[in-house]
C-alpha positions as CSV (number, residue, x, y, z in Angstrom):
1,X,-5.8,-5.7,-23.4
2,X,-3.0,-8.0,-22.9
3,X,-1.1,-7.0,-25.2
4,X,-0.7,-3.5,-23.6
5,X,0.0,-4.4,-20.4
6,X,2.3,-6.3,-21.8
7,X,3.9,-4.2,-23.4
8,X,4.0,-1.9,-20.8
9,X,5.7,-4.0,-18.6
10,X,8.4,-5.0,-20.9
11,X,8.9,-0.9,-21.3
12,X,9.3,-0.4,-17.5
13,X,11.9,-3.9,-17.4
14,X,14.0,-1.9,-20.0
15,X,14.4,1.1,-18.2
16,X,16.3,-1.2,-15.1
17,X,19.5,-2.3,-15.0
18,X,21.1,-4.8,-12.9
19,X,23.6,-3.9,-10.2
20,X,26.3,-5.1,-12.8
21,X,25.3,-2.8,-15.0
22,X,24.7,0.4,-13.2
23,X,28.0,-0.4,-11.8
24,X,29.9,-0.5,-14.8
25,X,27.6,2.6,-16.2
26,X,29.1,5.0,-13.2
27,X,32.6,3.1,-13.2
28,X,32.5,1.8,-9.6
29,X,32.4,-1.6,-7.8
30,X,28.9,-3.1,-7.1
31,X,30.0,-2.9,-3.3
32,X,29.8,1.1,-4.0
33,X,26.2,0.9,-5.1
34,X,25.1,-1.4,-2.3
35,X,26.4,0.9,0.0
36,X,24.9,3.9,-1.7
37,X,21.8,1.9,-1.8
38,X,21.8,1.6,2.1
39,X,22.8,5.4,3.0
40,X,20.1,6.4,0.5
41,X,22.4,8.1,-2.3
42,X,21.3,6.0,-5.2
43,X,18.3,3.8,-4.1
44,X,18.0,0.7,-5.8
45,X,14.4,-1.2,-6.6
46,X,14.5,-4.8,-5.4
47,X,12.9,-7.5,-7.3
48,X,12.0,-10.4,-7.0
49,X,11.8,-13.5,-3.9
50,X,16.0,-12.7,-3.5
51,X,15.2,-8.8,-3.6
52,X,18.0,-8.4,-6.1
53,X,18.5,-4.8,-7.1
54,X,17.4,-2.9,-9.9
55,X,18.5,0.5,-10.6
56,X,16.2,3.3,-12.8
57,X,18.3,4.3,-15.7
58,X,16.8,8.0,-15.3
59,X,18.0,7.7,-11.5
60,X,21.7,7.2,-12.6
61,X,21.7,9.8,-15.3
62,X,20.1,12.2,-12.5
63,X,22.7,10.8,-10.0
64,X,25.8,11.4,-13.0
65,X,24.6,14.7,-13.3
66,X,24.6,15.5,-9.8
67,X,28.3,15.1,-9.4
């Protein structure tokens, strides 16, 4: 049983990035997504006790082909 939700877990992880990463992905400065975050164009998933953002990678590719 543990091994499942394990495993599940560690799928989920995969499918965030880090605000570094999302931010080299759509070629803009990690100020951009924070901002986006805040007007509600790209809403980032915070984590964590320092609420650091996470971005979905099917949010971005949604978001890229939005444009």
């Amino acid at each position: 049983m543990y091994h499942g939700w394990y495993q599940l877990v560690c799928k989920y992880m995969e499918e965030l990035l880090t605000l570094k990463e999302a931010a080299q992905i759509l070629k803009v400065h990690a100020n951009t997504l924070r901002l986006w975050d805040k007007k509600g164009l790209l809403i980032a998933i915070r984590i964590g006790e320092k609420r650091a953002r996470r971005y979905r990678k099917a949010d971005l590719e949604k978001f890229i082909k939005k444009k």
